[in-house]
KETOR-125615 format. One record per residue (C-alpha): residue in one letter; x, y, z. Coordinates in steps of 0.5 Angstrom, whole numbers, always signed. Example, Ala and Ser with C-alpha at 12.3 -4.5 7.8 and 13.67 -1.06 7.14 Angstrom:
// KETOR-125615
PT, A, +25, -9, +16
PT, S, +27, -2, +14
This chain:
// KETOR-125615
PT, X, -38, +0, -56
PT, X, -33, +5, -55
PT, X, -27, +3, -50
PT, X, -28, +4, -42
PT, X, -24, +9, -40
PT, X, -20, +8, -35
PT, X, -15, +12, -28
PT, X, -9, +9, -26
PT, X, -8, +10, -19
PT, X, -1, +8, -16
PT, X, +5, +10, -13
PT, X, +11, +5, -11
PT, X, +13, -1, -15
PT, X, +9, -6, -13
PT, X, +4, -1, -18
PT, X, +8, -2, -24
PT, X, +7, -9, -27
PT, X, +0, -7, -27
PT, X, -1, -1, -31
PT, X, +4, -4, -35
PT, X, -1, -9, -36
PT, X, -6, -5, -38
PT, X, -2, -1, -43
PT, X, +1, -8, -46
PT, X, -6, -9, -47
PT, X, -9, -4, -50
PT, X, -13, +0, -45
PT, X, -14, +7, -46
PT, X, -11, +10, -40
PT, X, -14, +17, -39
PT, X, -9, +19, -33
PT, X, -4, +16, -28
PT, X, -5, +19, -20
PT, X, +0, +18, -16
PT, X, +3, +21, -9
PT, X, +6, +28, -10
PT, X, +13, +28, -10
PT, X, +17, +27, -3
PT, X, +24, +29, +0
PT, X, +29, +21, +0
PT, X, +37, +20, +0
PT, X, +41, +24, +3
PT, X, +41, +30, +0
PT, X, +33, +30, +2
PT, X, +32, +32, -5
PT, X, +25, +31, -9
PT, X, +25, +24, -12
PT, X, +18, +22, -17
PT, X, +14, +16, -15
PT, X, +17, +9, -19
PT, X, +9, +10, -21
PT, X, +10, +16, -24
PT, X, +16, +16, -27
PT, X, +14, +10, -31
PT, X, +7, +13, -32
PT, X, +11, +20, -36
PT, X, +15, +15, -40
PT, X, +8, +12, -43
PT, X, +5, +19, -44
PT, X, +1, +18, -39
PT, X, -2, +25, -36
PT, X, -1, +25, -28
PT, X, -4, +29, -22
PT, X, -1, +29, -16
PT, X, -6, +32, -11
PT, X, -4, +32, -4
PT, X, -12, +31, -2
PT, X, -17, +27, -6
PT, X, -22, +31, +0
PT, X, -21, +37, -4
PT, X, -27, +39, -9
PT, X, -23, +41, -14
PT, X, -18, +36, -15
PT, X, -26, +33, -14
PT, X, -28, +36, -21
PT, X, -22, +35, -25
PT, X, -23, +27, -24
PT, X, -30, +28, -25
PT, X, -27, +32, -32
PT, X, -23, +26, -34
PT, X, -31, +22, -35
PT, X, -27, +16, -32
PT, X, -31, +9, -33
PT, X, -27, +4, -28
PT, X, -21, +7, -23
PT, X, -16, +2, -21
PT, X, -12, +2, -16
PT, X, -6, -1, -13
PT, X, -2, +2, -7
PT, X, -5, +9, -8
PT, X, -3, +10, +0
PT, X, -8, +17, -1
PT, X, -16, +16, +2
PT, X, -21, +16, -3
PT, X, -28, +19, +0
PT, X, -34, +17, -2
PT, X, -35, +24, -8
PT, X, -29, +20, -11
PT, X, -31, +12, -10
PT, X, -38, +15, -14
PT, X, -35, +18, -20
PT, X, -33, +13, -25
PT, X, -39, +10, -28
PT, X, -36, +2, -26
PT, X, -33, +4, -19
PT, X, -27, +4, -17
PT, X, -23, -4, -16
PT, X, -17, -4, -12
PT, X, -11, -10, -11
PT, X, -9, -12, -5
PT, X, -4, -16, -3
PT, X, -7, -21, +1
PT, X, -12, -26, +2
PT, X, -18, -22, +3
PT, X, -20, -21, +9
PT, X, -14, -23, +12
PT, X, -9, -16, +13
PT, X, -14, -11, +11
PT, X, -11, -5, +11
PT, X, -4, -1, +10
PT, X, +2, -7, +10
PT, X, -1, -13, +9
PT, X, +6, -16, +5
PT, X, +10, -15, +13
PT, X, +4, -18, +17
PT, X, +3, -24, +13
PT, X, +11, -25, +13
PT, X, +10, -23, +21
PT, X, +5, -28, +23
PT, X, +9, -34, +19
PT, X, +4, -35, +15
PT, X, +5, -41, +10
PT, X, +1, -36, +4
PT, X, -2, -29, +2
PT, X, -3, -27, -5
PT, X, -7, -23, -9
PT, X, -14, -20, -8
PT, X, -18, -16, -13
PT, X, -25, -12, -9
PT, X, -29, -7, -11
PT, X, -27, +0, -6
PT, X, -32, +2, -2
PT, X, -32, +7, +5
PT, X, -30, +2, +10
PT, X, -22, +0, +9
PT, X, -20, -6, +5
PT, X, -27, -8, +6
PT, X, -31, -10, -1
PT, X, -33, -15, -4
PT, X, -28, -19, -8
PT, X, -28, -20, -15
PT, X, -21, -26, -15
PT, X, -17, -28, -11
PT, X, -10, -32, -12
PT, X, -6, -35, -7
PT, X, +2, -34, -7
PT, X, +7, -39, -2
PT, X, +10, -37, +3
PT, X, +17, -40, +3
PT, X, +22, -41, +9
PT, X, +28, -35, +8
PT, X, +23, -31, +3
PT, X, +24, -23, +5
PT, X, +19, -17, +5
PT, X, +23, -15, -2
PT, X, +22, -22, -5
PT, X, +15, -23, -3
PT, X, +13, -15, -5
PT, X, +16, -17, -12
PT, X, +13, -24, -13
PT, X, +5, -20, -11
PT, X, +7, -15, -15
PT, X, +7, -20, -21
PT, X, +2, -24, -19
PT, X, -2, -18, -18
PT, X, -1, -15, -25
PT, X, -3, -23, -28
PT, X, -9, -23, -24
PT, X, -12, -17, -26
PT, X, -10, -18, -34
PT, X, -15, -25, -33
PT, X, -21, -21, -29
PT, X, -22, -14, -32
PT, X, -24, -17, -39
PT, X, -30, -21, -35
PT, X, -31, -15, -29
PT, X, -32, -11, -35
PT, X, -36, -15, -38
PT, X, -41, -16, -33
PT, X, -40, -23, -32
PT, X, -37, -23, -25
PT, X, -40, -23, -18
PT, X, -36, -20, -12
PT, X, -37, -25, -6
PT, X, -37, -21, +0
PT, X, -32, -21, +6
PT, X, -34, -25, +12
PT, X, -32, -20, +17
PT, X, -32, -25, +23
PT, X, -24, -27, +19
PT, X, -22, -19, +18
PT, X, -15, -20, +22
PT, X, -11, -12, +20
PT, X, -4, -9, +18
PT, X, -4, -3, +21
PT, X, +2, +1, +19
PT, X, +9, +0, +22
PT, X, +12, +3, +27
PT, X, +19, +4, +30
PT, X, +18, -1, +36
PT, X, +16, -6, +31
PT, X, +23, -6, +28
PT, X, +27, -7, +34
PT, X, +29, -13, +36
PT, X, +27, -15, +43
PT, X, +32, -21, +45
PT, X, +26, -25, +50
PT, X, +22, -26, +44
PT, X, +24, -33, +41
PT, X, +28, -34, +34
PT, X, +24, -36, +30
PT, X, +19, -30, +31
PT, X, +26, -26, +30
PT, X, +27, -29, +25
PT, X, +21, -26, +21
PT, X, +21, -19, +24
PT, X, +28, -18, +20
PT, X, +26, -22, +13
PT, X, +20, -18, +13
PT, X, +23, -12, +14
PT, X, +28, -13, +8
PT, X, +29, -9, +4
PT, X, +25, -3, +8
PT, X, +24, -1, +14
PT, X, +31, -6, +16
PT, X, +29, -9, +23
PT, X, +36, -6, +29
PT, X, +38, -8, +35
PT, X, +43, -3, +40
PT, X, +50, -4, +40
PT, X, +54, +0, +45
PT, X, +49, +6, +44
PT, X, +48, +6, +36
PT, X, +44, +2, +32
PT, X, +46, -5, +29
PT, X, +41, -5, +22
PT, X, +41, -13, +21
PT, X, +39, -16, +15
PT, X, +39, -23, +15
PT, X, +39, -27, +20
PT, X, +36, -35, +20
PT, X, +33, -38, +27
PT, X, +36, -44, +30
PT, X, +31, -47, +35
PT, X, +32, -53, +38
PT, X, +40, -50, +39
PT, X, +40, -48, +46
PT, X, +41, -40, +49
PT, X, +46, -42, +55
PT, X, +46, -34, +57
PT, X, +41, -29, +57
PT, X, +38, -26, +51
PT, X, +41, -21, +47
PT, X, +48, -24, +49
PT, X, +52, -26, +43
PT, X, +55, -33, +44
PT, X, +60, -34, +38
PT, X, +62, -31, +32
PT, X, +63, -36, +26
PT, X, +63, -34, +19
PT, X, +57, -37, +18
PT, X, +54, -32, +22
PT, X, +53, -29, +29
PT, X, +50, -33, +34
PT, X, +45, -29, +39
PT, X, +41, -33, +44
PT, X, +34, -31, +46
PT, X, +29, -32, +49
PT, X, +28, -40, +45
PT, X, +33, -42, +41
PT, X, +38, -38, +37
PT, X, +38, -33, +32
PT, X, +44, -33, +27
PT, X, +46, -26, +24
PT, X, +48, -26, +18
PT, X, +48, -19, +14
PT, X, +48, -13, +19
PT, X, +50, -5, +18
PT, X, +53, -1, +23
PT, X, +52, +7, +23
PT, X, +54, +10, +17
PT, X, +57, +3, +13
PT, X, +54, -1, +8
PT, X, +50, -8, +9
PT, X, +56, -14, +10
PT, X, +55, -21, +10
PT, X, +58, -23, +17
PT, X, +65, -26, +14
PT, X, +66, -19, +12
PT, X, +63, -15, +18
PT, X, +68, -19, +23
PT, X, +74, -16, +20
PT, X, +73, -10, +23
PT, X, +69, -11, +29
PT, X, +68, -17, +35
PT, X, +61, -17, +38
PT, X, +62, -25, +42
PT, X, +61, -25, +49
PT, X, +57, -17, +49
PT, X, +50, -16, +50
PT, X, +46, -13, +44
PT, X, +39, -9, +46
PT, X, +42, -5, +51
PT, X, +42, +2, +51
């Protein structure tokens, strides 16, 4: 039997370990998709995807297509006569006409614990709620978002203090394990996916602007969650004298009373800036204001003082 021919496709980071992977283990890669390149930094210029970049490194051809709708980008997949299509943080939709080529299907691995955050920003959710675990799902794609039949799963802990890059990482090495143990047996035809109970679904809708500001009648612990998960990207803000102070770390003191209303800073220390809320206090501990750096907290008091102001305020 010849070797399954398969599509990779990808295109931030977390894809990497995968296709990696796949290549350690001598798969026949026939191509890599991967979104087109887009503007970043500050100079806005076009920048690959971490996909990409890896992909053209291994001599793997790539095809950036700005639509997977389009028929001829349609019949250029088909040419490849893919036999499976795996995908992991691809970002693109792919239409039923694309989901029916590869003679296996196409497999997708998802950053949670399926059904639990289905859609777009599973890792920022999960962390949001103050989930105690999340993990790796394995799934056959089908139309519905993030909502076939599941391959594997594999459990990942959820430790106080961990952020969204943190976490991100930790999956994106989880996901490449737990595809390296499942495609022999998938391919093989050894394994039966288990359909997703519907009733469980709970959905990671993407981020938007106001899920990053910081609202200060909320209580620390729920602030706390916002900032790690928000570390490294998109950065939880607050307003500071009408500009945005960025804050990247900070920890929740709950049982420590707010004395003033919430926003106000009650103290600075060393340690941390400590702002009430609306239960409990948060605790600053690496913030940026407009054009700096990240600072640790004993660094950005040199510069600037903050006790007694009230944050969030326009």
């Amino acid at each position: 039997m010849d070797a399954p021919r398969l599509i990779f496709a990808g295109t931030p980071e977390f894809a990497v370990p995968s296709l990696q992977t796949l290549l350690d283990d001598g798969y026949s890669l026939a191509a890599v998709y991967t979104q087109p390149d887009r503007p970043a930094g500050r100079g806005r210029q076009l920048r690959a995807s971490s996909l990409k970049t890896y992909a053209k490194a291994a001599g793997i051809p790539v095809y950036q297509p700005a639509t997977l709708r389009d028929p001829a980008v349609q019949a250029g997949f088909a040419a490849l006569q893919p036999d499976l299509l795996v995908v992991a943080a691809y970002g693109l939709i792919l239409p039923p006409e694309v989901l029916a080529i590869p003679r296996l299907g196409c497999i997708n691995i998802h950053a949670s614990l399926l059904p639990r955050w289905r859609g777009a920003a599973p890792i920022h959710w999960a962390l949001l709620a103050g989930d105690a675990e999340t993990g790796i799902s394995i799934m056959r794609m089908e139309a519905g978002l993030d909502t076939g039949p599941v391959f594997a799963q594999a459990p990942c802990p959820i430790p106080r203090g961990i952020t969204g890059g943190e976490l991100h990482d930790r999956l994106a090495m989880l996901g490449a394990s737990v595809l390296q143990a499942t495609l022999p047996e998938l391919l093989a035809g050894r394994l039966v996916p288990q359909l997703q109970d519907n009733a469980l679904a709970t959905y990671a809708s993407k981020l938007s602007k106001t899920d990053l500001e910081l609202n200060w009648n909320r209580p620390a612990l729920e602030l706390e969650r916002q900032v790690l998960a928000f570390n490294p990207y998109p950065v939880a803000h607050t307003r500071l004298d009408g500009s945005t102070l960025r804050i990247w770390r900070a920890a929740a003191h709950e049982e420590e009373p707010a004395t003033a209303p919430p926003g106000t800073v009650l103290r600075e220390e060393i340690s941390g800036i400590a702002v009430a809320t609306g239960s409990g206090v948060l605790h600053l501990t690496e913030v940026q204001l407009p054009g700096g750096k990240p600072l640790p907290v004993a660094a950005f008091l040199n510069a600037r003082r903050l006790a007694g102001q009230r944050l969030g305020m326009a």
